[in-house]
C-alpha positions in Angstrom: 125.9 123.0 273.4 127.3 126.0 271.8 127.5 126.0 267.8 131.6 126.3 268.3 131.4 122.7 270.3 129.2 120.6 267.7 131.6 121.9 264.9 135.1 121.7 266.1 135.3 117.6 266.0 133.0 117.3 263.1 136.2 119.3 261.3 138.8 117.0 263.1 139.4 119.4 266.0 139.5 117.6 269.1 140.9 119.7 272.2 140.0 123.6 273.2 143.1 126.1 272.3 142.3 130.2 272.6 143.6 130.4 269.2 141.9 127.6 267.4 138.9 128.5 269.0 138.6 131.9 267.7 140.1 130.6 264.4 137.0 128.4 264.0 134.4 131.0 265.1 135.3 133.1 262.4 134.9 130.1 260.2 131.4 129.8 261.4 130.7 133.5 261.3 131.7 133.6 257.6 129.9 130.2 257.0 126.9 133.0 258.4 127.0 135.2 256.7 128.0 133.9 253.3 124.4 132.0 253.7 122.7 134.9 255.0 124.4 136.8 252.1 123.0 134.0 249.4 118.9 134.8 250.6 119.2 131.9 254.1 119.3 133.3 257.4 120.7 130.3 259.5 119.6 132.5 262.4 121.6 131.1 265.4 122.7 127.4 263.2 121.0 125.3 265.6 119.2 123.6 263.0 120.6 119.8 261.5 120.1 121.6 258.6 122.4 124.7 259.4 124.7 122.7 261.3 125.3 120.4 258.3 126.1 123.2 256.0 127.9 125.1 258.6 130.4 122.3 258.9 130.5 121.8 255.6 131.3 125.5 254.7 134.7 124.9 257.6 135.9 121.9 256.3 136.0 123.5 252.4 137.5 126.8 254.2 140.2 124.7 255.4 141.2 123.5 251.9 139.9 124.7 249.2 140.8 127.8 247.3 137.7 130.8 248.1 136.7 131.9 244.9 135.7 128.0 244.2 133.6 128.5 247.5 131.9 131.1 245.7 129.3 129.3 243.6 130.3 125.8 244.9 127.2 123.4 243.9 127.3 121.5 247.8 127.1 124.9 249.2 124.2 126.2 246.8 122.3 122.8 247.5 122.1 123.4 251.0 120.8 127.0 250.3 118.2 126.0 248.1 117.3 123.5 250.7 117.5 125.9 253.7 115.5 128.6 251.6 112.6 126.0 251.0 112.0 125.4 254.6 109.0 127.0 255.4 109.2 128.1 259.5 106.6 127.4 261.9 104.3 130.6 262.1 101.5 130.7 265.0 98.4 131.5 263.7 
């Protein structure tokens, strides 16, 4: 299941609209980058981890004002968390 589809009705979105749809992908894309940008690459958000936070960053775009985004403690949990996940590596 694409990233779009495990977010929309965790944000209360519950039906597939052209519009909505792109309005929410560029909710995720920020949510991207802004964690990439903070030292956590959530790579393609596939993981529980990045999902979580990835939602979490689209419900807080929906309401609340971006410059308390910036430094918002939730948000910098989840980076510390995601940043302290050490990836399997093949040896």
């Amino acid at each position: 299941m694409a990233l779009l589809d495990s977010v929309k009705p965790r944000i209360g979105i519950f039906y597939s609209d052209t519009g909505k749809d792109a309005e929410v992908q560029g909710m995720i894309d920020a949510a991207k980058e802004y964690f990439k940008n903070a030292g956590w690459d959530v790579g393609d958000g596939t993981s529980p981890l990045a999902v979580d936070a990835i939602v979490l960053y689209c419900k807080m775009a929906q309401s609340t004002d971006p410059l308390a985004m910036i430094n918002h403690p939730v948000l910098m949990s989840f980076i510390a968390q995601g940043r302290a996940v050490v990836p399997d590596v093949e040896v």
